[in-house]
C-alpha positions as a printed NumPy array, in Angstrom:
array([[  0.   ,   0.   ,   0.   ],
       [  1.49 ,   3.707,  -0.705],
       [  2.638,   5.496,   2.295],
       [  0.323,   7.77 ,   3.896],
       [  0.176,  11.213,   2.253],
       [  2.302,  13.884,   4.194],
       [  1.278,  16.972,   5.027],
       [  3.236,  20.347,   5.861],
       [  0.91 ,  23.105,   7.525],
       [  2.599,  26.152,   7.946],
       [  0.41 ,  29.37 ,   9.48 ],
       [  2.494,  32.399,  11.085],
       [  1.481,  32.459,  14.586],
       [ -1.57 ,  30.643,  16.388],
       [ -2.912,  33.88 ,  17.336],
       [ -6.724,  34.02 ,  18.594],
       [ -9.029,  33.743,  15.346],
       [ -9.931,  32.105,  12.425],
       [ -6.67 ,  31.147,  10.744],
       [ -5.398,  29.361,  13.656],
       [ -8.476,  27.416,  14.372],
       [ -8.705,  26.201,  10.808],
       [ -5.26 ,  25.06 ,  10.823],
       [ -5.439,  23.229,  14.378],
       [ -8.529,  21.393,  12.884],
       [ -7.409,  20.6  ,   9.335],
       [ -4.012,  19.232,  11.261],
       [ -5.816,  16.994,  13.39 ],
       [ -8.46 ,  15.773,  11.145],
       [ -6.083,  15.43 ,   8.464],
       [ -3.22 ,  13.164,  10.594],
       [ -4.66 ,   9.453,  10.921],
       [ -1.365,   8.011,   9.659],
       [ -2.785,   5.595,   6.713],
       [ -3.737,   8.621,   4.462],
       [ -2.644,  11.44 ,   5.826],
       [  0.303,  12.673,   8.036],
       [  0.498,  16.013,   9.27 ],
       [  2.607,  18.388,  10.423],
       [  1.812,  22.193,  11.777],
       [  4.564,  24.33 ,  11.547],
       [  3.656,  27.879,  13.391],
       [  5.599,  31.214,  14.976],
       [  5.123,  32.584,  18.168],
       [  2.229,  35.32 ,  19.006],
       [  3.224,  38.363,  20.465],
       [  2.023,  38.91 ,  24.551],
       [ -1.212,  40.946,  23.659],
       [ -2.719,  38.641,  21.216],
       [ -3.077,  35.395,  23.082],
       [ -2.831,  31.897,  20.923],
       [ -4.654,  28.995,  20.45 ],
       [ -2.08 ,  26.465,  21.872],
       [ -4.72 ,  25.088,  24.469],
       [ -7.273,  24.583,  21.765],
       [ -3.954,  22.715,  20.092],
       [ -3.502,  20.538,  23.222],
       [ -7.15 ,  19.642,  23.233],
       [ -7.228,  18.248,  20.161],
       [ -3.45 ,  16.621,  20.655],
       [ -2.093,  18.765,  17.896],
       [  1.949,  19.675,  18.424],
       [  3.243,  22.027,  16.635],
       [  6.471,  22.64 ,  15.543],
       [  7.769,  26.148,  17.095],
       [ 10.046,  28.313,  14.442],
       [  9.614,  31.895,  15.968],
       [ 11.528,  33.139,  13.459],
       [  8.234,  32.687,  11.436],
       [  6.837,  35.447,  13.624],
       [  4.895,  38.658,  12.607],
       [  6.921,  41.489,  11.868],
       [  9.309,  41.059,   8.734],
       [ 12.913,  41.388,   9.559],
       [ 15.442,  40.274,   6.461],
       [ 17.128,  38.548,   8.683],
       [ 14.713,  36.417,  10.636],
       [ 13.376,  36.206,   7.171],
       [ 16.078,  34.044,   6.239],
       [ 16.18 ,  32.129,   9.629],
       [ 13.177,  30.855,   8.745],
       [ 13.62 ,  30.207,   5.564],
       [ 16.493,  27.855,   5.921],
       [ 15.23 ,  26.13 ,   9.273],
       [ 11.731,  25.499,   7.061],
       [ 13.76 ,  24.276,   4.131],
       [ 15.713,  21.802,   6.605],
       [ 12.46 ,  20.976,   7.793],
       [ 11.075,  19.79 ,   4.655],
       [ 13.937,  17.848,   3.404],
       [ 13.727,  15.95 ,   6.446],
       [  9.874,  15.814,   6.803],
       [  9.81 ,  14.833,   2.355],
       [  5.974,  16.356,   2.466],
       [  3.688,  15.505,  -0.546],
       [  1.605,  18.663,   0.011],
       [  2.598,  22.307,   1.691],
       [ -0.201,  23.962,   2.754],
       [  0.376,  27.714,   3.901],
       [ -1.566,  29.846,   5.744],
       [ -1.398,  33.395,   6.66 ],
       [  1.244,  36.263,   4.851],
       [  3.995,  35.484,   6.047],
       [  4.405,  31.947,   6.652],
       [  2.942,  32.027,   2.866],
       [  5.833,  33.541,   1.574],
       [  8.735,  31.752,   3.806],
       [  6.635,  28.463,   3.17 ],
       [  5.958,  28.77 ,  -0.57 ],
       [  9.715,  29.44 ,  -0.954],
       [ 11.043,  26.803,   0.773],
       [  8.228,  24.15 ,  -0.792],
       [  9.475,  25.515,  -4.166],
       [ 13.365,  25.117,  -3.379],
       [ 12.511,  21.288,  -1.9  ],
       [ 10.771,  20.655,  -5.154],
       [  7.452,  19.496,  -3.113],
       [  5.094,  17.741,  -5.97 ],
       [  1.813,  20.322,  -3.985],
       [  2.155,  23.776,  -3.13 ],
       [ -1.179,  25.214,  -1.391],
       [ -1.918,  28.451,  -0.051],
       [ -5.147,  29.723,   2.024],
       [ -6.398,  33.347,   1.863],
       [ -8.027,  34.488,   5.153],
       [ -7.996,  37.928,   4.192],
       [ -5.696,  39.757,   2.157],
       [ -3.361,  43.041,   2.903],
       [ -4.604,  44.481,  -0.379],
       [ -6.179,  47.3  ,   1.074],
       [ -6.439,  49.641,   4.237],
       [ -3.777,  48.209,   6.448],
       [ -0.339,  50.136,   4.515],
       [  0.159,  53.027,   2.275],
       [  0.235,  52.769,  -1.119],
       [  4.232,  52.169,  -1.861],
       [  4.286,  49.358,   1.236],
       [  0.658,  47.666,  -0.426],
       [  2.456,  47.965,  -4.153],
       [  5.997,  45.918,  -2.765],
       [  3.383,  42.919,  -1.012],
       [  1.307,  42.849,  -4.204],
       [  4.226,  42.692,  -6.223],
       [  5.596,  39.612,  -3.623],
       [  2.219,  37.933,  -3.683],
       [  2.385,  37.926,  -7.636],
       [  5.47 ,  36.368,  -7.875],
       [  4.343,  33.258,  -4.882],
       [  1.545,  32.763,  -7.166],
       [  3.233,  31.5  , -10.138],
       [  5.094,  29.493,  -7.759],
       [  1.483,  27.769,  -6.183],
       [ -0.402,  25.305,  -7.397],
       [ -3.626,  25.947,  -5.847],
       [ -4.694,  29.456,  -4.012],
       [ -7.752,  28.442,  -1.348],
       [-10.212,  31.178,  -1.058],
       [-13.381,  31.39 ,   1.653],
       [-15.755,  32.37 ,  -1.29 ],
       [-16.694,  33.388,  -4.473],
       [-16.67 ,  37.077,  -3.734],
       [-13.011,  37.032,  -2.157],
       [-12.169,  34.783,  -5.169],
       [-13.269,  37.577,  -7.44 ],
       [-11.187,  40.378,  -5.141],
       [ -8.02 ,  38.224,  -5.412],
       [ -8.263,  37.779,  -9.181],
       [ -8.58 ,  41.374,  -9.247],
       [ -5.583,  42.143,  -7.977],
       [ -3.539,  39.909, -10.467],
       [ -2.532,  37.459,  -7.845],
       [ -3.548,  34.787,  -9.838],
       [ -6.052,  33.344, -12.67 ],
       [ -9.379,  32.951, -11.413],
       [ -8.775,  29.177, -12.887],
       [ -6.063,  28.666,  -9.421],
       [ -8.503,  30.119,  -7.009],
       [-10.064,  27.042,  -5.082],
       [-13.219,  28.65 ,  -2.786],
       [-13.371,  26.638,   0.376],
       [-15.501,  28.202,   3.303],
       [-13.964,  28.583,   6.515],
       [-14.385,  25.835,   8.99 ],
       [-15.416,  26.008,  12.702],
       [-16.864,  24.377,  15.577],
       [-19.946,  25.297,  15.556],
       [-22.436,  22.957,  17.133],
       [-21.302,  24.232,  20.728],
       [-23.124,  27.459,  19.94 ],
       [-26.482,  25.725,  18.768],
       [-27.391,  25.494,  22.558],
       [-26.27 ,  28.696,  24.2  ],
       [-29.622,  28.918,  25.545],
       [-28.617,  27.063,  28.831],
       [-26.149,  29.722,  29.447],
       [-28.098,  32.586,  29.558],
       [-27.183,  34.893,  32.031],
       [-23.74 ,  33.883,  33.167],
       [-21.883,  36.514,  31.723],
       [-24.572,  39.224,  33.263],
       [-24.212,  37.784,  36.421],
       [-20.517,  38.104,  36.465],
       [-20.733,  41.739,  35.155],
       [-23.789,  42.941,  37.259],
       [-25.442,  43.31 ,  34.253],
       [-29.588,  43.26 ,  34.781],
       [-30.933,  41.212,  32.149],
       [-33.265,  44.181,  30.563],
       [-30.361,  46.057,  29.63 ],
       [-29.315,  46.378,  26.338],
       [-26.215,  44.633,  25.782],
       [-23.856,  44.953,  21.976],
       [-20.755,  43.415,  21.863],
       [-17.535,  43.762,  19.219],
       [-15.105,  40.425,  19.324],
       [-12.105,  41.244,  17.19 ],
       [ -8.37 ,  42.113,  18.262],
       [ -7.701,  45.488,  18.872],
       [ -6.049,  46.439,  15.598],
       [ -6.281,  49.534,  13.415],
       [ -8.154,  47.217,  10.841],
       [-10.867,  46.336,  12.756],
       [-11.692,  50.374,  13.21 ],
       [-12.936,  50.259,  16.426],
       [-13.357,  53.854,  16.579],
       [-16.252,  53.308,  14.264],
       [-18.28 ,  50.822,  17.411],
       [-17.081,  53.703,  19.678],
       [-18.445,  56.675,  17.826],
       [-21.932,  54.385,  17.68 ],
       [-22.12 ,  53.841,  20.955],
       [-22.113,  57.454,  21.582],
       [-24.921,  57.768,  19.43 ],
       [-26.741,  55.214,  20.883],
       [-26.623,  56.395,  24.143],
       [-28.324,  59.176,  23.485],
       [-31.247,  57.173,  22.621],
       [-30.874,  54.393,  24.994],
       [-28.734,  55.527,  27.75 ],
       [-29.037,  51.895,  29.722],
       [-27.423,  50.27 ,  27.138],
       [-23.964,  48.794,  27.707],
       [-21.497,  47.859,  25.764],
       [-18.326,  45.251,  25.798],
       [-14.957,  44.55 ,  24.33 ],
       [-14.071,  41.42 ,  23.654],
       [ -9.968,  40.93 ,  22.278],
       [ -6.714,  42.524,  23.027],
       [ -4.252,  44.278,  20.902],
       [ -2.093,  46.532,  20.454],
       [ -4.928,  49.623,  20.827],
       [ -6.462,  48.802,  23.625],
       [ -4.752,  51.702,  25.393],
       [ -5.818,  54.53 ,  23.006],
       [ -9.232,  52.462,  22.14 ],
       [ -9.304,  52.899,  26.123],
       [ -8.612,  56.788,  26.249],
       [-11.109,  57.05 ,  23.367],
       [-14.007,  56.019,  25.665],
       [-13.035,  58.102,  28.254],
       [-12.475,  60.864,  25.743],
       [-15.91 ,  60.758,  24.27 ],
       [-17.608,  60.308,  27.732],
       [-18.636,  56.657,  27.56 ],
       [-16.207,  54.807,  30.007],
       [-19.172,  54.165,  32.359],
       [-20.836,  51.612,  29.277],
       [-17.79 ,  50.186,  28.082],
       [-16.177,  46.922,  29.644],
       [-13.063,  46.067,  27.684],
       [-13.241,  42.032,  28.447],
       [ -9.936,  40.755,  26.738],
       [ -9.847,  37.897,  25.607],
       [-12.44 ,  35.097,  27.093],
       [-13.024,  31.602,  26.691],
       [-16.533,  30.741,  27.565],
       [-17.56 ,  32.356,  24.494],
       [-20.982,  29.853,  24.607],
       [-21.813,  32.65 ,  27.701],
       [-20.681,  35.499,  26.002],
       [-22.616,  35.272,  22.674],
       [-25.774,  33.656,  25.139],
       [-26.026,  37.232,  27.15 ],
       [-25.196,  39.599,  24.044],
       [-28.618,  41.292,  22.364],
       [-26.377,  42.424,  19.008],
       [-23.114,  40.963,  17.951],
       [-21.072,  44.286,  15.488],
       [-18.172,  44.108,  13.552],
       [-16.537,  47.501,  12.221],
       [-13.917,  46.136,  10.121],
       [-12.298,  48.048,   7.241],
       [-11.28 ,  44.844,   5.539],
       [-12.537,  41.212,   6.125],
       [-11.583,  37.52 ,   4.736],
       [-14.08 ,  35.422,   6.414],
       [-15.973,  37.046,  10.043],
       [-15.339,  34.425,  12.375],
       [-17.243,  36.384,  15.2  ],
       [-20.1  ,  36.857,  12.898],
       [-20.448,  33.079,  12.116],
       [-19.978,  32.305,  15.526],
       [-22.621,  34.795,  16.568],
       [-25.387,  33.616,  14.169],
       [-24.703,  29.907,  14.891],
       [-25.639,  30.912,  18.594],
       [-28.581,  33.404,  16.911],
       [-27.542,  36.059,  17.777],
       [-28.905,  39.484,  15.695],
       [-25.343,  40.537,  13.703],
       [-24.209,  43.994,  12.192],
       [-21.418,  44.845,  10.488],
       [-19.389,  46.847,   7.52 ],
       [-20.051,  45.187,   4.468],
       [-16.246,  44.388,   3.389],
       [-14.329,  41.63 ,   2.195],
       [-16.027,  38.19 ,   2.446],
       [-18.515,  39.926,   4.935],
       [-22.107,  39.888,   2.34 ],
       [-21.42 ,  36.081,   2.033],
       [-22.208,  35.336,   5.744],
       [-24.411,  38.347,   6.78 ],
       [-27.038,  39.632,   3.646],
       [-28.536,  42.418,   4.505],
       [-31.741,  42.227,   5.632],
       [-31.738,  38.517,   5.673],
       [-29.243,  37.059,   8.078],
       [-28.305,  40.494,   9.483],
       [-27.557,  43.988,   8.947],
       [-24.78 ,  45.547,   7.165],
       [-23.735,  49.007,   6.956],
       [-20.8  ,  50.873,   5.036],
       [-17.512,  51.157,   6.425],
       [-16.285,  54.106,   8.657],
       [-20.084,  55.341,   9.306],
       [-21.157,  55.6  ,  12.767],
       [-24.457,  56.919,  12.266],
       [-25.516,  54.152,  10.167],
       [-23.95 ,  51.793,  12.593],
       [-26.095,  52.719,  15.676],
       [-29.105,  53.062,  13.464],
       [-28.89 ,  49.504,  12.411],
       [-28.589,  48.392,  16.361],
       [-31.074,  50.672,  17.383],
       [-33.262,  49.021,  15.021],
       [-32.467,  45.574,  16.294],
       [-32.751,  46.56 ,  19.569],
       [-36.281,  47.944,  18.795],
       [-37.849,  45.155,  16.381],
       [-37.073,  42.163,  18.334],
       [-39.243,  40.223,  15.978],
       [-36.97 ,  41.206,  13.213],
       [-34.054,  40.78 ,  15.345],
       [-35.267,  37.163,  16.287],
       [-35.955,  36.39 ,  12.486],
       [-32.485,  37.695,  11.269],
       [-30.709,  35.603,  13.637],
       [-32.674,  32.546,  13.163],
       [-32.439,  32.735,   9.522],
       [-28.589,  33.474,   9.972],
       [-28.42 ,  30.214,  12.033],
       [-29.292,  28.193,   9.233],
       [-27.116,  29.892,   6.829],
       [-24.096,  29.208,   8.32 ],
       [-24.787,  25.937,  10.314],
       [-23.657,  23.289,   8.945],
       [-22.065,  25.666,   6.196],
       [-19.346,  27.098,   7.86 ],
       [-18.68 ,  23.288,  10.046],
       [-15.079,  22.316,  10.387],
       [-16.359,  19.004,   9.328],
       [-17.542,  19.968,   5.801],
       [-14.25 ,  21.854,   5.667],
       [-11.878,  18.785,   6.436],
       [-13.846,  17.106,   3.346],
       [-13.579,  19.629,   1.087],
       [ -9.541,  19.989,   1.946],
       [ -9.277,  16.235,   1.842],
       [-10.756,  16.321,  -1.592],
       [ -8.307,  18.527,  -2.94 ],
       [ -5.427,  17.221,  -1.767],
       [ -6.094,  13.698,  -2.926],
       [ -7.481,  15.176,  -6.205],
       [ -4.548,  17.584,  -6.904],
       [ -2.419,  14.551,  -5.946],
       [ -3.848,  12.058,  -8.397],
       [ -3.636,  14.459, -11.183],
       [  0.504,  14.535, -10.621],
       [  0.638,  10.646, -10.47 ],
       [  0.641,  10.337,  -6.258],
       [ -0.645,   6.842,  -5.752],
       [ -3.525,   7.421,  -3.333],
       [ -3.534,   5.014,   0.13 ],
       [ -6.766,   3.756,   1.301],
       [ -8.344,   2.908,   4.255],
       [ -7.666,  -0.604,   5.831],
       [-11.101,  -1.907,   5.059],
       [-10.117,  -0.663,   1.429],
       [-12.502,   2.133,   0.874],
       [-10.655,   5.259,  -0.854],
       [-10.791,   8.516,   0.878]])
């Protein structure tokens, strides 16, 4: 029988989000030693993100520690990692390298091209493309991400419409881009009902007050500035309401001075990161997102798994999990007032609130399940594989995968 199919996963840093639970999932599901093997390769998170290594333990996924894979780009830790990922792979042999995030896309890619690996993969969460550098910086990683994509055989995107913004961009033919939705664990948030009230409780929050929440990092990206501004609005109207934080970054200072600046410090908890999220997204009356730029809204398929009643800017992959006015709201970027209208209004039709959410539930449950994602990887990779001559193992009992 061939020998099972080995996998490198390389992401930058298991940093809390998206990315990192994809990858942890996809590694374990993808590892049963007769088909697959896999590897995750990952950096280390800086102090005010928090990572995903316990979610990693839990589902008894190692991974291999390069730091030099970290964040920021540095020539020379550039080339650390590129040589320690190059030893890496000529002593791992892997059959596929699939990349996730910027940089460990461009050290990966690189060193999967110099090992002659038969599969080079790469998954776009999001893109850089806009709204996080000037122009000159944007033009230099366009340029970069032009040249990896000659170099990869298949670009994974988390839908049609970011699909259609990569090919834009002349990353690569529309004919490379491979849309696979984002994966997540989802069923623990089809019950939150049973933990209603937990999070109130803790908070000395009554349960008639109006509670919206934001759960994103505290990054310039995520224009949190735009949920503050809103809030101030709202206020005005509903002056009980209250409003929490959920992340860490590296804003939460100003973001912090901001509140105090505009008078609201009084309806603003700034949570950090939490774990019980079931409680969080139980207690919450409207889940927002403020983004500038978006791959696939983890928060927002979280939230409407639980049903809860979503806004958000309608960027990047946004409109393919919340359509306005039929799993959510969504507003432009950058606009306040049209942010706090669109709460106010979910705050004041519950009926429509209720039907939003409900109808969001089933949009993205099971669609956005890590189990239909592990399939549709598993698929690829065995179908990429066979095209380049890869005999294919099977199960013991002799079915294919």
């Amino acid at each position: 029988m061939p020998p099972p199919i080995r996998v490198l996963r390389a992401i930058t840093r298991l940093n809390i989000g998206g990315p990192a639970i994809h990858a942890i999932l996809l590694t374990e599901a993808l590892d049963d030693r007769v088909v697959f093997s896999s590897t995750l390769v990952a950096g280390t998170t800086a102090p005010h993100e928090g990572d995903m290594l316990d979610l990693a333990a839990a589902h008894r996924v190692e991974p291999v520690l390069l730091p030099a894979l970290g964040r920021e780009i540095s020539p020379a830790d550039d080339l650390v990692a590129l040589a320690k990922m190059v030893r890496l792979m000529r002593r791992i042999r892997p059959d596929v390298v699939h990349t996730h995030m910027a940089k460990a896309g461009t050290v990966g890619r690189l060193a999967a091209h110099l090992c002659g690996v038969p599969l080079i993969i790469h998954t776009y969460h999001g893109h850089f493309f806009h709204s996080y550098f000037g122009r000159l910086k944007t033009g230099v990683f366009l340029t970069i991400e032009r040249a990896l994509g000659l170099a990869t055989d298949r670009i994974i995107v988390l839908g049609d419409g970011q699909r259609n913004e990569i090919a834009s961009y002349g990353v690569a033919p529309v004919a490379k881009l491979e849309p696979i939705r984002l994966g997540l664990e989802l069923r623990q948030f089809v019950d939150v009902e049973k933990f209603r009230g937990e999070l109130r409780r803790e908070l000395g929050i009554h349960s008639s007050v109006p509670l919206i929440g934001i759960l994103a990092r505290l990054v310039p990206i995520k224009a949190h500035e735009t949920f503050f501004a809103a809030a101030h609005l709202i206020l005005q109207q509903e002056p009980a309401a209250r409003f929490l934080v959920i992340g860490d970054g590296e804003r939460r200072a100003e973001l912090e001075a901001m509140v105090n600046q505009l008078g609201i410090a009084t309806s603003v908890d700034f949570l950090g990161w939490r774990r019980d999220m079931r409680s969080v997204y139980a207690d919450l009356n409207v889940v927002a997102l403020t983004s500038l730029n978006e791959g696939s809204p983890v928060a927002l398929i979280e939230a409407l798994a639980a049903a809860r009643p979503v806004v958000s800017t309608a960027v990047g992959g946004v409109p393919e999990v919340v359509m306005n006015d039929v799993t959510g709201l969504t507003v432009p970027p950058s606009n306040p007032v049209a942010m706090a209208e669109a709460i106010l209004r979910l705050l004041r039709e519950p009926d429509l609130a209720q039907r939003l959410a409900s109808s969001g539930r089933r949009h993205v449950y099971p669609r956005y399940d890590s189990s239909r994602l592990v399939d549709d990887v598993r698929t690829l990779y065995l179908r990429e594989l066979s095209s380049r001559g890869r005999a294919l193992p099977t199960y013991s009992q002799g079915a294919a995968v």
